[in-house]
Backbone as CSV, one residue per row, in Angstrom:
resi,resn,N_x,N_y,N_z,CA_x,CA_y,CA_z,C_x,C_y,C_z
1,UNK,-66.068,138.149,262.702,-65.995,138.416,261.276,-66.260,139.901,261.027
2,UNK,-65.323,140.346,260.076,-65.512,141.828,259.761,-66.522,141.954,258.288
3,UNK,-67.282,142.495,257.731,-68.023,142.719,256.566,-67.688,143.737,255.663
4,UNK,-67.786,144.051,254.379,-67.394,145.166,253.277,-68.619,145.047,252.888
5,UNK,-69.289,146.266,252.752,-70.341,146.860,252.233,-69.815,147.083,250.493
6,UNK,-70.707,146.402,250.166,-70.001,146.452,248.472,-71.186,147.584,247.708
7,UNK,-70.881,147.759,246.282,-71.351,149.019,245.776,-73.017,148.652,245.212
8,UNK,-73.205,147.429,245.415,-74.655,147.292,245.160,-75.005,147.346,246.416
9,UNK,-74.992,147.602,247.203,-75.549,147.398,248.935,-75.552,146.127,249.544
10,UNK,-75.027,145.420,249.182,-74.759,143.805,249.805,-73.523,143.691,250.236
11,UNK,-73.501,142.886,251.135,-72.097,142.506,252.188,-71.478,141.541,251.616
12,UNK,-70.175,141.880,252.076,-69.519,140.150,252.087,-68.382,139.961,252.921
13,UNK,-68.516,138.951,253.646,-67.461,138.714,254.699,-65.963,138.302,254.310
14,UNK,-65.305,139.866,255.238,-63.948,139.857,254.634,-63.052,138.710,254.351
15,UNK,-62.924,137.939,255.510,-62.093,136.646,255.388,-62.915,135.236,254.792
16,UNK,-62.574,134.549,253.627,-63.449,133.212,253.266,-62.365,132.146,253.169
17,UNK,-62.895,131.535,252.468,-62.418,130.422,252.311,-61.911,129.985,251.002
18,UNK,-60.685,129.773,250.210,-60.825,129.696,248.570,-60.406,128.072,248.340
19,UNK,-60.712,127.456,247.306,-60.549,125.988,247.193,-59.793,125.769,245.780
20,UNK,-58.980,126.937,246.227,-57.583,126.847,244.502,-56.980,125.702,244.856
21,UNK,-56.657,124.864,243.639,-55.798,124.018,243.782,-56.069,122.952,244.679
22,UNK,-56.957,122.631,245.803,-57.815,121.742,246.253,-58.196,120.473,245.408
23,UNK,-57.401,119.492,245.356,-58.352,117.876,244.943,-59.334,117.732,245.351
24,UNK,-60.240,117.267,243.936,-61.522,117.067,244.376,-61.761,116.051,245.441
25,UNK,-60.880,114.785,245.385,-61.487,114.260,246.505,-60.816,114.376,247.722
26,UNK,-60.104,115.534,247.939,-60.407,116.258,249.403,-61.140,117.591,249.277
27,UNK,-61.630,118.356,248.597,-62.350,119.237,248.544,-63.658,119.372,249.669
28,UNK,-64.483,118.578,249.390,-65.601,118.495,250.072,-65.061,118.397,251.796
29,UNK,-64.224,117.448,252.530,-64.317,117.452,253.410,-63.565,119.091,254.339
30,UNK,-62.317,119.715,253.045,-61.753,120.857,253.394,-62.883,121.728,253.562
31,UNK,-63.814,121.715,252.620,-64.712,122.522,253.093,-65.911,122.780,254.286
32,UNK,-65.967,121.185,254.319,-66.456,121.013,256.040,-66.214,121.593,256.974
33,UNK,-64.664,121.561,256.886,-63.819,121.516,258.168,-64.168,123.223,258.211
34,UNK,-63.752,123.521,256.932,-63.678,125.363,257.421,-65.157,125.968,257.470
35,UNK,-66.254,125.224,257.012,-67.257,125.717,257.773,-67.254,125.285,259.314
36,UNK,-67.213,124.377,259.794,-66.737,124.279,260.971,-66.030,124.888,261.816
37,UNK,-64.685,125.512,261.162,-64.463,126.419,262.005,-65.348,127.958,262.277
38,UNK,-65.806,128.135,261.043,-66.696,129.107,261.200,-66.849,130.389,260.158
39,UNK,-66.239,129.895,258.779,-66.191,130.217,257.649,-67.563,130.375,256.699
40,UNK,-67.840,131.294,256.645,-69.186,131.545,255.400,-69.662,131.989,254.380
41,UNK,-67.735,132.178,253.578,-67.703,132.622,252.814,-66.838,131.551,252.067
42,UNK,-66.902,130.931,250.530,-66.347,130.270,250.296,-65.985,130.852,248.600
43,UNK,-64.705,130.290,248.399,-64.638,131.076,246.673,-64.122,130.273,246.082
44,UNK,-64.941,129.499,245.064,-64.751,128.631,243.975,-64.728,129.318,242.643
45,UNK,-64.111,128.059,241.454,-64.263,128.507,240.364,-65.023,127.576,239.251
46,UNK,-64.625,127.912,238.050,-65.096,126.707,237.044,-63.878,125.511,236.769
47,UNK,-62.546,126.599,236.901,-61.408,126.115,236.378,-60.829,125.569,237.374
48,UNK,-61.094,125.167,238.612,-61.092,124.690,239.808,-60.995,123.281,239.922
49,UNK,-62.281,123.218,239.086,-62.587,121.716,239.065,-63.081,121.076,240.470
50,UNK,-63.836,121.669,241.132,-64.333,120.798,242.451,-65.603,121.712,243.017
51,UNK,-66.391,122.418,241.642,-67.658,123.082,242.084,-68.327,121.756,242.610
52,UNK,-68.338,120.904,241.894,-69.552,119.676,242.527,-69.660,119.612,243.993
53,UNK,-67.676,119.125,244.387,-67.964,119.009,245.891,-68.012,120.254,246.576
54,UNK,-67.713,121.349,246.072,-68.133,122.587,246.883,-69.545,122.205,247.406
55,UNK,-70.381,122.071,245.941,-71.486,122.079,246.643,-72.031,121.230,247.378
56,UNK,-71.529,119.693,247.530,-71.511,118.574,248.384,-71.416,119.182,249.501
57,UNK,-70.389,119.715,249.929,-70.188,120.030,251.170,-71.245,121.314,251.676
58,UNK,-71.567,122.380,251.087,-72.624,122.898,251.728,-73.645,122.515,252.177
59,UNK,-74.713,121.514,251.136,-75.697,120.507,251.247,-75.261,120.048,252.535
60,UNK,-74.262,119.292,252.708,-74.137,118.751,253.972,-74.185,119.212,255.087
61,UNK,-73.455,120.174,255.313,-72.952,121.242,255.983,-74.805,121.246,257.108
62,UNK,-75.327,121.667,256.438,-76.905,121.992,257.432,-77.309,123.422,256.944
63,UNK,-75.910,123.883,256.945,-76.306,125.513,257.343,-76.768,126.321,256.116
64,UNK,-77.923,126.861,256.151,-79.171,127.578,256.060,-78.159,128.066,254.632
65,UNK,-78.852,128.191,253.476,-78.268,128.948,252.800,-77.869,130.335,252.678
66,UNK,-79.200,130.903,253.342,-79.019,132.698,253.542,-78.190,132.824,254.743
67,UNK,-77.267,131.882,254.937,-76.333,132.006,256.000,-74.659,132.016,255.849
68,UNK,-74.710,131.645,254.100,-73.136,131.421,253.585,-72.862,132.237,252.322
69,UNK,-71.839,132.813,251.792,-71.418,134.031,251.127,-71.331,132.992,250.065
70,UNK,-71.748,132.295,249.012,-70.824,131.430,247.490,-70.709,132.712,246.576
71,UNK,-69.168,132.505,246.270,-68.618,132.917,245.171,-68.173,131.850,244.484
72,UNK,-67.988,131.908,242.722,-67.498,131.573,241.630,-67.397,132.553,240.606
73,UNK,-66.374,131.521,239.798,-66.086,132.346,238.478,-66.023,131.709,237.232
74,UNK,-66.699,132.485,236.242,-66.824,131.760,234.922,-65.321,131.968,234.305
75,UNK,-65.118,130.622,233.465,-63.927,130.327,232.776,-63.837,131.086,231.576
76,UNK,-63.017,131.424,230.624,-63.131,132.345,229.809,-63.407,131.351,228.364
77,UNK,-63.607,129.561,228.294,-63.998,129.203,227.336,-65.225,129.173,227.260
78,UNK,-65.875,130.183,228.332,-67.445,130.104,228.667,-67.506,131.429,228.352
79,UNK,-66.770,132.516,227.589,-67.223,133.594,227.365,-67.882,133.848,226.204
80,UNK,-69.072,135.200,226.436,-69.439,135.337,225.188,-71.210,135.111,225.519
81,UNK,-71.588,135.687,225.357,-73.277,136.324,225.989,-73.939,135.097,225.883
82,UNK,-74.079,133.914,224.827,-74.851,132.918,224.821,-74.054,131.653,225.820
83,UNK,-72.933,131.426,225.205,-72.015,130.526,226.580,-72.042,130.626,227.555
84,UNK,-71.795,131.937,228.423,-71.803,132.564,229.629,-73.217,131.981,230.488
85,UNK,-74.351,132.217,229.069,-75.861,132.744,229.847,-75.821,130.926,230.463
86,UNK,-75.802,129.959,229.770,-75.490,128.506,229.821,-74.593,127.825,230.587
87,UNK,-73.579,128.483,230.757,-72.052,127.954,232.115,-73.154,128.815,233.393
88,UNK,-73.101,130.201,233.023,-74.291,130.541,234.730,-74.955,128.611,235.059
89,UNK,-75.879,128.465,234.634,-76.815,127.399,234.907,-75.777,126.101,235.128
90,UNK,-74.730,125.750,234.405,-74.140,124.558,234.516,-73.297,124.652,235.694
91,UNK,-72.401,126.069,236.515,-72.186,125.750,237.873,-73.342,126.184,238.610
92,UNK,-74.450,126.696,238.767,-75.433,126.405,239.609,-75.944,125.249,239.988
93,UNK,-75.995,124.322,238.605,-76.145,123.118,239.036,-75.097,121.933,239.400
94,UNK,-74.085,122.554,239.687,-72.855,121.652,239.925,-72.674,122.394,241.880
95,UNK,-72.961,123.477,241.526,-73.057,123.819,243.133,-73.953,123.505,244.330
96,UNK,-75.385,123.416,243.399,-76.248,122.642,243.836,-77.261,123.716,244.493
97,UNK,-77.372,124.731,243.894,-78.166,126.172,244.384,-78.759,126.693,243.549
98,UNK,-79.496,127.673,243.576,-80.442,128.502,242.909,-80.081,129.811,242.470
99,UNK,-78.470,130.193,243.563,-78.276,131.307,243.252,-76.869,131.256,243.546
100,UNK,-76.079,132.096,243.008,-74.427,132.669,243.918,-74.814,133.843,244.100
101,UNK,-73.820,134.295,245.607,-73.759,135.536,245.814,-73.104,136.234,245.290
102,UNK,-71.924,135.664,244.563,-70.627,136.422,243.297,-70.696,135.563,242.336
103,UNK,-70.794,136.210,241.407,-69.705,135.314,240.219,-69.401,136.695,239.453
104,UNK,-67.866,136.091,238.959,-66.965,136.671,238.654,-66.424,136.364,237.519
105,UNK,-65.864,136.997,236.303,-65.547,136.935,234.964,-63.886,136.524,235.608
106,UNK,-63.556,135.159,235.087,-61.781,134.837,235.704,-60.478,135.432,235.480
107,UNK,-60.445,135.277,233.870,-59.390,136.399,233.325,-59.935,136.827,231.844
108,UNK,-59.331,138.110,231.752,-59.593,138.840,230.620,-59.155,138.724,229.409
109,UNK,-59.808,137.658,228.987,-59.931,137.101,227.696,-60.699,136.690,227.036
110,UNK,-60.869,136.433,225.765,-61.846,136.529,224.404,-62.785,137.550,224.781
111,UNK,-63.972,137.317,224.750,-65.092,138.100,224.767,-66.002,138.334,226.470
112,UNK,-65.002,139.254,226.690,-65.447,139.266,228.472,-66.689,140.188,228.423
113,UNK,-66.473,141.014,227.396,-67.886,142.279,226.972,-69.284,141.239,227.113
114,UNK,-69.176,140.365,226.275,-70.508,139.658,225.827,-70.850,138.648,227.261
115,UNK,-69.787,138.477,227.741,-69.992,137.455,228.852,-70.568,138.291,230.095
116,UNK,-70.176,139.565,230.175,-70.637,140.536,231.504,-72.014,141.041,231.022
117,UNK,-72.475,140.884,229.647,-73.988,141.186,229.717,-74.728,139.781,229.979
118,UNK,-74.357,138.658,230.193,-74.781,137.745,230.199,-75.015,137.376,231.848
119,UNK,-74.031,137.816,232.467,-73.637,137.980,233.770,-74.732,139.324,234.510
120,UNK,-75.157,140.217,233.623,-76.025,141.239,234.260,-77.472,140.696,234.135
121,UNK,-77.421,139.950,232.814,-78.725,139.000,232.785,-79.246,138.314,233.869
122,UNK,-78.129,137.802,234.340,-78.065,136.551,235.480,-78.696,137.573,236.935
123,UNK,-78.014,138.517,237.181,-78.363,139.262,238.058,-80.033,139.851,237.749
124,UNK,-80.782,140.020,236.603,-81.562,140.293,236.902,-82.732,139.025,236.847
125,UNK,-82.358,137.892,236.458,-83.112,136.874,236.903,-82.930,135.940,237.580
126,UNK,-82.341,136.446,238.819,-82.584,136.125,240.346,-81.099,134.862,240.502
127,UNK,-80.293,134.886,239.362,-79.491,133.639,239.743,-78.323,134.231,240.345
128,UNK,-78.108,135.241,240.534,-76.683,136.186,240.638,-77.049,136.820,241.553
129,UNK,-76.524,137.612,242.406,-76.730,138.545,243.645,-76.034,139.519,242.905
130,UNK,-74.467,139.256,243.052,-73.466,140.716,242.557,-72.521,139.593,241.801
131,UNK,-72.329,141.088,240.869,-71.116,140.293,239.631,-69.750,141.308,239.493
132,UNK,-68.772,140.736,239.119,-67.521,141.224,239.504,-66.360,140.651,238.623
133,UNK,-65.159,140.921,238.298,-64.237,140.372,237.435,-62.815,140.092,238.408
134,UNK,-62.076,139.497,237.628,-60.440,138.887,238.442,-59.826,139.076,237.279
135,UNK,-58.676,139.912,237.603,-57.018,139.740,237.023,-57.558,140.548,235.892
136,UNK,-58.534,142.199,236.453,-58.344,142.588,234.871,-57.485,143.991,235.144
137,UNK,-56.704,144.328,234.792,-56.004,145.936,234.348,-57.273,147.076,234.488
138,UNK,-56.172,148.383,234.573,-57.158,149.376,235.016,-57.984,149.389,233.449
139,UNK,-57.297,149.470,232.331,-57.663,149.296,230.573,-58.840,149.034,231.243
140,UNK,-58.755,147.302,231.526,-59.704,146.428,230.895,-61.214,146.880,231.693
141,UNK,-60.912,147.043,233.096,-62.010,147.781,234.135,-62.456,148.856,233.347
142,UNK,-62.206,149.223,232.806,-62.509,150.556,231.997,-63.538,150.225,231.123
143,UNK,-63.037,149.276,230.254,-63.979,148.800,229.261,-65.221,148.554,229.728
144,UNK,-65.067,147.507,231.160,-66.286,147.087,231.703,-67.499,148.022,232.024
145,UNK,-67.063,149.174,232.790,-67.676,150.572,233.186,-68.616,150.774,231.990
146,UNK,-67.394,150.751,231.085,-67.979,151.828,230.130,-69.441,151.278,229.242
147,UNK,-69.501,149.808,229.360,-70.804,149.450,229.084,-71.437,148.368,229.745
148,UNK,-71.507,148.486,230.870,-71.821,148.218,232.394,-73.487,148.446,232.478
149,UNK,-74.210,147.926,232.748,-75.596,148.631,232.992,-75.473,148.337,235.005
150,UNK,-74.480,147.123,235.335,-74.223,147.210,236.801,-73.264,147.189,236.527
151,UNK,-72.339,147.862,237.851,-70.679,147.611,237.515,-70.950,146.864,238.330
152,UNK,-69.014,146.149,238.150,-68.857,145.285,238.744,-68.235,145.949,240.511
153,UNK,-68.593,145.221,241.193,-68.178,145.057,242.415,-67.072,144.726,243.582
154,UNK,-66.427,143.657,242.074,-64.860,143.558,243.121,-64.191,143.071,241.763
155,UNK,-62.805,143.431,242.091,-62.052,142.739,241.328,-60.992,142.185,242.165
156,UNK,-60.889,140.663,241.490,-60.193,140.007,242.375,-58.692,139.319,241.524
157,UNK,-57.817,140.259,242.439,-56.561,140.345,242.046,-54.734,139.450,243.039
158,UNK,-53.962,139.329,242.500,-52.881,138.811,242.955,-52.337,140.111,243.808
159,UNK,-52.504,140.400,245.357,-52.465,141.158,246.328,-51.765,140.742,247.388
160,UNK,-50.504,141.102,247.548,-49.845,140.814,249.130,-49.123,141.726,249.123
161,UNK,-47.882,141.821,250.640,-46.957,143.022,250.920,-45.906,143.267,250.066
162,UNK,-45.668,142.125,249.248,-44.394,142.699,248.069,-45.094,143.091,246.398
163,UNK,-46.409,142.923,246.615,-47.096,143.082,245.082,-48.440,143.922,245.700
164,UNK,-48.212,145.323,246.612,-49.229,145.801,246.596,-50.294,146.294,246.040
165,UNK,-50.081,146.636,244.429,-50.911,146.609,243.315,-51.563,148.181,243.991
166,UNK,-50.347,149.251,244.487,-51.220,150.370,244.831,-51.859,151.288,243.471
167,UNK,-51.421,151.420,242.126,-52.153,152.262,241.088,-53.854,151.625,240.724
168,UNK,-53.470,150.302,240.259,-54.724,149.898,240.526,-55.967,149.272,241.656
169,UNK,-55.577,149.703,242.293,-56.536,149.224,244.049,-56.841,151.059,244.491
170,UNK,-56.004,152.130,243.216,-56.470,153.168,243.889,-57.716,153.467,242.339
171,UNK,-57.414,152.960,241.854,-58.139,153.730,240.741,-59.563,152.587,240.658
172,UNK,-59.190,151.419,241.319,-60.852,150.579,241.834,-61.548,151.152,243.002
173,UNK,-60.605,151.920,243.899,-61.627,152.809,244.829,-62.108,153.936,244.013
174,UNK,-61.846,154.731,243.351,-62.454,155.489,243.062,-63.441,155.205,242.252
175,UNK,-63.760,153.935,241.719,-64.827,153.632,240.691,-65.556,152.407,241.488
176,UNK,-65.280,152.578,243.176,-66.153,151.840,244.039,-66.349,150.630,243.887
177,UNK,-65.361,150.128,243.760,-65.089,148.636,243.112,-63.681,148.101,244.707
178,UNK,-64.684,146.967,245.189,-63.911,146.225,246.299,-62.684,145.595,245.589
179,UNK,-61.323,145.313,246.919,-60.397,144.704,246.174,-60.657,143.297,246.899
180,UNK,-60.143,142.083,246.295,-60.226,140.958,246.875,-59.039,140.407,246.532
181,UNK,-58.136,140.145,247.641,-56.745,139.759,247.601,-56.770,138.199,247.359
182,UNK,-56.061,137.450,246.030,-55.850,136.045,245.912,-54.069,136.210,245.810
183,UNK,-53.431,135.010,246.712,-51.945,134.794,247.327,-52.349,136.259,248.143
184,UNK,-52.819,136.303,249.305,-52.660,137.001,250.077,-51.516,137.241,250.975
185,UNK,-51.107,135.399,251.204,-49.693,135.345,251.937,-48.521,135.376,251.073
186,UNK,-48.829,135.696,249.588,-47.280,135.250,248.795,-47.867,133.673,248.333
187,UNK,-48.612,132.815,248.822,-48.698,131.324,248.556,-47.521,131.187,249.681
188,UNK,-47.898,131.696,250.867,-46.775,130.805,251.860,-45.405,131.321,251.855
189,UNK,-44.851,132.818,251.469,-43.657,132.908,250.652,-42.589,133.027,252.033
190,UNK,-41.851,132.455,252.276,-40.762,132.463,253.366,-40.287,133.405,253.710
191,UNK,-39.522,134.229,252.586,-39.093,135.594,253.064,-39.676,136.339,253.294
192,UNK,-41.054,136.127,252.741,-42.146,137.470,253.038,-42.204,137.029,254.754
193,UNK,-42.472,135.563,254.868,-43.385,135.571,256.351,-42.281,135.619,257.388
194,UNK,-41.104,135.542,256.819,-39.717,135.907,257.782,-39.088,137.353,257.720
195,UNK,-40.027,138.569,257.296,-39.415,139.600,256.643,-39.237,140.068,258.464
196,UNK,-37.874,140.921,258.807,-38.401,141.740,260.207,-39.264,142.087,260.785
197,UNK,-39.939,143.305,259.695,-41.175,143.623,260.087,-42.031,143.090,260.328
198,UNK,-42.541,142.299,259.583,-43.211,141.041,259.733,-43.520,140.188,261.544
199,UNK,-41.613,139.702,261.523,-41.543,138.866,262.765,-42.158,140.005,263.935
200,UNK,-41.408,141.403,264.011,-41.838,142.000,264.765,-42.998,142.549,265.794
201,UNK,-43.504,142.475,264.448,-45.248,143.020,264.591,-45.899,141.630,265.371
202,UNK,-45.485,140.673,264.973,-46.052,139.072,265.466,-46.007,138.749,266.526
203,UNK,-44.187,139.233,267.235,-44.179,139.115,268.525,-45.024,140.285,269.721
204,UNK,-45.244,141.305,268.817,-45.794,142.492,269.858,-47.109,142.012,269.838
205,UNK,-47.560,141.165,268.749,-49.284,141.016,268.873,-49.488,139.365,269.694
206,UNK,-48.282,139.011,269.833,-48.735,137.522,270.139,-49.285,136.364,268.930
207,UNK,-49.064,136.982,267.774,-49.861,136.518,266.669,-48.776,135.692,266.010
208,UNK,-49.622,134.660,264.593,-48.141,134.616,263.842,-47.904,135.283,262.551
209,UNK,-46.879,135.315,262.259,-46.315,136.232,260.650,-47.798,136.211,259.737
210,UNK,-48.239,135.053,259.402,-49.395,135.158,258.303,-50.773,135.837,259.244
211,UNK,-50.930,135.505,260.398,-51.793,136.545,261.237,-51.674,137.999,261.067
212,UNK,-50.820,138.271,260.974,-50.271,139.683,260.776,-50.532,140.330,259.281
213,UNK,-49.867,139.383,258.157,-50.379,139.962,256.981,-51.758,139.558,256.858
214,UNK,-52.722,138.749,256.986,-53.624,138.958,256.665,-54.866,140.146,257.733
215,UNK,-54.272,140.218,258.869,-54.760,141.482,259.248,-54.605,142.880,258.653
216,UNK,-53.438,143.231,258.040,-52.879,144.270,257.289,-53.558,144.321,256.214
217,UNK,-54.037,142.745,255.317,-55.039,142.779,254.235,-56.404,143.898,254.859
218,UNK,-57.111,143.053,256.025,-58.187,143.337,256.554,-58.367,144.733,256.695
219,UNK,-57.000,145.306,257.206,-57.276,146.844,257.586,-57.292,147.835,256.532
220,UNK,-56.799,147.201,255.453,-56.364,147.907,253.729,-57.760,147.923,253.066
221,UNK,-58.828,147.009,253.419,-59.589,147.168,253.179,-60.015,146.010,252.236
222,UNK,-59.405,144.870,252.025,-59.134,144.141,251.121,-60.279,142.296,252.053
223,UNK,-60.664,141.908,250.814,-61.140,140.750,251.165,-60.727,139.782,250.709
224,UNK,-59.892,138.740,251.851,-58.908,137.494,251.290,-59.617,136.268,251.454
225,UNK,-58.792,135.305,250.831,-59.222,133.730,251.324,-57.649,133.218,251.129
226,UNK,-57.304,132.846,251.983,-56.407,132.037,252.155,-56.961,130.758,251.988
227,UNK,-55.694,129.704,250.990,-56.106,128.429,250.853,-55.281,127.836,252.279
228,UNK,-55.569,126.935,252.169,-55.185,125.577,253.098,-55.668,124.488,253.280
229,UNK,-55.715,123.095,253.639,-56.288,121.887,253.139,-56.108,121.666,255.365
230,UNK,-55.175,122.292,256.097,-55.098,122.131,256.826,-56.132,122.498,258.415
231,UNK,-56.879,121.946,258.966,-57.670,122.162,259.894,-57.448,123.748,260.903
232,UNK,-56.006,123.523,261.166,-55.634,123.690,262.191,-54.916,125.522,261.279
233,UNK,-54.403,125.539,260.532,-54.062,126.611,259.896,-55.605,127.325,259.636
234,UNK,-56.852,126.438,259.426,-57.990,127.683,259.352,-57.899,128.146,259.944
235,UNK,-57.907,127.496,261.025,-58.331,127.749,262.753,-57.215,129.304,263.005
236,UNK,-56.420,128.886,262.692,-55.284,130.107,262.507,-55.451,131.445,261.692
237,UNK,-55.826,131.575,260.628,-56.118,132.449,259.938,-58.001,132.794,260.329
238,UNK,-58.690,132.363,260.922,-59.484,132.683,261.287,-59.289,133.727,262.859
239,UNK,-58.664,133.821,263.341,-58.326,133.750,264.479,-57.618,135.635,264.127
240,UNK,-58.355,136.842,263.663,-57.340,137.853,263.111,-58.183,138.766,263.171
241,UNK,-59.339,138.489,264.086,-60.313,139.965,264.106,-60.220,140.491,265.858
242,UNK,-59.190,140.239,266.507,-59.542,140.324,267.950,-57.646,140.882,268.178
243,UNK,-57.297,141.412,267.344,-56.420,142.850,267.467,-56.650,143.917,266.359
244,UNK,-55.599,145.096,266.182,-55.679,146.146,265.470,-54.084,146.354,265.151
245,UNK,-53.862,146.808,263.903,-52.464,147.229,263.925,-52.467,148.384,264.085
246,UNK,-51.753,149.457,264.641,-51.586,150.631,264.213,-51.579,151.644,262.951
247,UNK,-51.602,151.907,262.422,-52.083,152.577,261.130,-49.985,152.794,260.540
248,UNK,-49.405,153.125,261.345,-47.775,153.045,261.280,-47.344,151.831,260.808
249,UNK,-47.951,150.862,261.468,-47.739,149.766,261.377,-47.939,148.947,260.123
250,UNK,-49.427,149.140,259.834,-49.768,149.098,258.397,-49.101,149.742,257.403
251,UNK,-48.059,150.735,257.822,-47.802,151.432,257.001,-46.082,150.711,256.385
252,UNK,-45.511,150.262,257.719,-44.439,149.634,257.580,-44.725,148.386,256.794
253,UNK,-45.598,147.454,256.785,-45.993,146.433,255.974,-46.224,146.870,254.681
254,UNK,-47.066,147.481,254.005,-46.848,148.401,252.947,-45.614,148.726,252.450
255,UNK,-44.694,149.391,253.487,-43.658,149.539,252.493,-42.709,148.107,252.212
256,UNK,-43.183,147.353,252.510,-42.103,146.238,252.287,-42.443,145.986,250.297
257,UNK,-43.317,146.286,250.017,-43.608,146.386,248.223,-42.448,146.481,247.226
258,UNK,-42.524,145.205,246.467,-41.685,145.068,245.514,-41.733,145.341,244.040
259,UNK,-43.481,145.646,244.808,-43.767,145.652,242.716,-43.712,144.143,242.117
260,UNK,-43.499,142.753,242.823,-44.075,141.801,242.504,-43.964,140.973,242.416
261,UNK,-45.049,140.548,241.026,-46.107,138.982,241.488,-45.136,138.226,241.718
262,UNK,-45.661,136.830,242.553,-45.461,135.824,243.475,-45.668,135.008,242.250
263,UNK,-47.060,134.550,242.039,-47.586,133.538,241.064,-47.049,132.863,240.181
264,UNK,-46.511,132.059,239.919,-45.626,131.335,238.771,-47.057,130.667,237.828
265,UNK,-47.281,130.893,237.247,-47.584,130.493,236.284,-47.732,129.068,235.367
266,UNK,-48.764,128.108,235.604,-48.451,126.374,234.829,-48.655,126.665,233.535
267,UNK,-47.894,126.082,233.216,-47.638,125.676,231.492,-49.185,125.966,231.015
268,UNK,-50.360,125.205,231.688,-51.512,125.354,230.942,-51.891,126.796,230.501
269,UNK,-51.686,127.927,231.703,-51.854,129.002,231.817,-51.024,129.777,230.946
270,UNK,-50.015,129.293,230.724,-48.656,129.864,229.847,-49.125,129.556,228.819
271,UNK,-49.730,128.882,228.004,-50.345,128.440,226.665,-51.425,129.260,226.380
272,UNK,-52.111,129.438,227.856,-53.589,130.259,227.548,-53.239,131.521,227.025
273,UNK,-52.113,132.125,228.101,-51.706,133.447,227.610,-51.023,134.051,226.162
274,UNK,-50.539,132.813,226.032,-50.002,132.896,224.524,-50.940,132.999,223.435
275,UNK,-52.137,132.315,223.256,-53.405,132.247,222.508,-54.147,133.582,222.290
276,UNK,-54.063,133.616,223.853,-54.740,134.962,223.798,-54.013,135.985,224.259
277,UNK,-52.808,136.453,223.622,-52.331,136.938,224.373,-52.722,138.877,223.795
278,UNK,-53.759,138.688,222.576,-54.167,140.236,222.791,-55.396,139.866,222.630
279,UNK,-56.195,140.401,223.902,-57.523,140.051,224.199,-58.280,140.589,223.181
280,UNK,-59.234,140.448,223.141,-60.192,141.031,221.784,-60.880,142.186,222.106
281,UNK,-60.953,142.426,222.639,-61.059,143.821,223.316,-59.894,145.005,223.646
282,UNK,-59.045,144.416,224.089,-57.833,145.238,224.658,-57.391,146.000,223.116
């Protein structure tokens, strides 16, 4: 396992585990399995719907708590300094812990201002480690900064080789803010994992196509979780710290960038965006 030193001085292990789209009642045992393989980083949400068995499965699991990375993220009908302070406590207790090592504001909507002081709250009474946002614009990062008493730490964004997201992943390094790649592979995208370059690099490493991009994540500097429900595909994507690409190489993956997103979008989400579709802030 490789580690990112994040901007509060705490680690987090590059490759985890994410439980998007995961049924709850396979949740718990997916998460077994990939602690088993040897996963200790896991990234849940609210909107997930399977914090409970997340936390089923750690409980079970054995392993030591100061031994596993939990991330989550608050939903945005939980925004807003008094909601927020109250959803903190309601997935703690659905996770079944005392603390997360992330939680993260989901998307940037209604009142994300009031919800990130609620979220700095959390951090200073011991329930939060580090706090961080997903899917916000350089704008909206801006906002956060600007009345921040901690910034945030990562933002966790829609990141692969055809949606490199290079303006904003450069303007989060400079404000020391980790990137955390979600669809790291495309969601599986065919042409991406059949692109030449791609096959190429796979056969010179012995590796396969998604071995390859998510090493290229790793070397970019980026912290992924690939989903999968499948044993044997952890086992696979775990399996990506015991080569190096060339820096050329990385560079040829890079240019395969299309400028973009993969993500299609469910109707639910398509409704959300419509509602809110000018944040109250923005």
């Amino acid at each position: 396992m490789e580690y990112k030193l994040l901007n509060d001085g705490t680690k987090i292990p590059m490759l985890g585990y994410g439980v998007f789209m995961i049924d709850k009642n396979q949740c718990e045992k997916c998460v077994l399995d990939a602690l088993e393989v040897g996963y200790r980083h896991i990234d849940a949400a609210q909107i997930y719907g399977n914090e409970t068995e997340v936390g089923n499965a750690l409980i079970s699991s054995g392993i030591s708590r100061n031994e596993l990375y939990l991330t989550t993220k608050i939903w945005v009908t939980e925004f807003g300094y008094e909601s927020t302070k109250k959803s903190i406590d309601s997935s703690l207790k659905r996770l079944k812990t005392d603390y997360v090592d992330l939680m993260l504001l989901h998307r940037p909507y209604r009142d994300y201002l009031g919800a990130w002081k609620a979220l700095e709250e959390g951090v200073k009474e011991g329930k939060i480690k580090s706090i961080g946002i997903s899917n916000f614009t350089q704008k909206q990062t801006r906002q956060i900064l600007d009345i921040a008493q901690i910034n945030p730490v990562i933002n966790q964004i829609e990141c692969h080789p055809y949606f490199t997201q290079d303006s904003l992943i450069a303007y989060l390094n400079e404000n020391k803010i980790a990137t955390e790649a979600w669809y790291p592979l495309g969601h599986g995208n065919k042409k991406l994992l059949t692109e030449p370059t791609v096959q190429a690099l796979a056969q010179k490493y012995g590796k396969t196509p998604a071995q390859i991009i998510l090493r290229w994540h790793i070397q970019k500097g980026q912290i992924i979780f690939p989903k999968t429900v499948n044993k044997s595909r952890m086992v696979e994507n775990f399996q990506i710290f015991d080569f190096t690409l060339e820096e050329q190489e990385v560079q040829a993956v890079s240019a395969l960038n299309k400028n973009k997103a993969l993500f299609t979008q469910p109707d639910w989400l398509q409704k959300l965006n419509l509602l809110f579709s000018k944040p109250k802030f923005d």
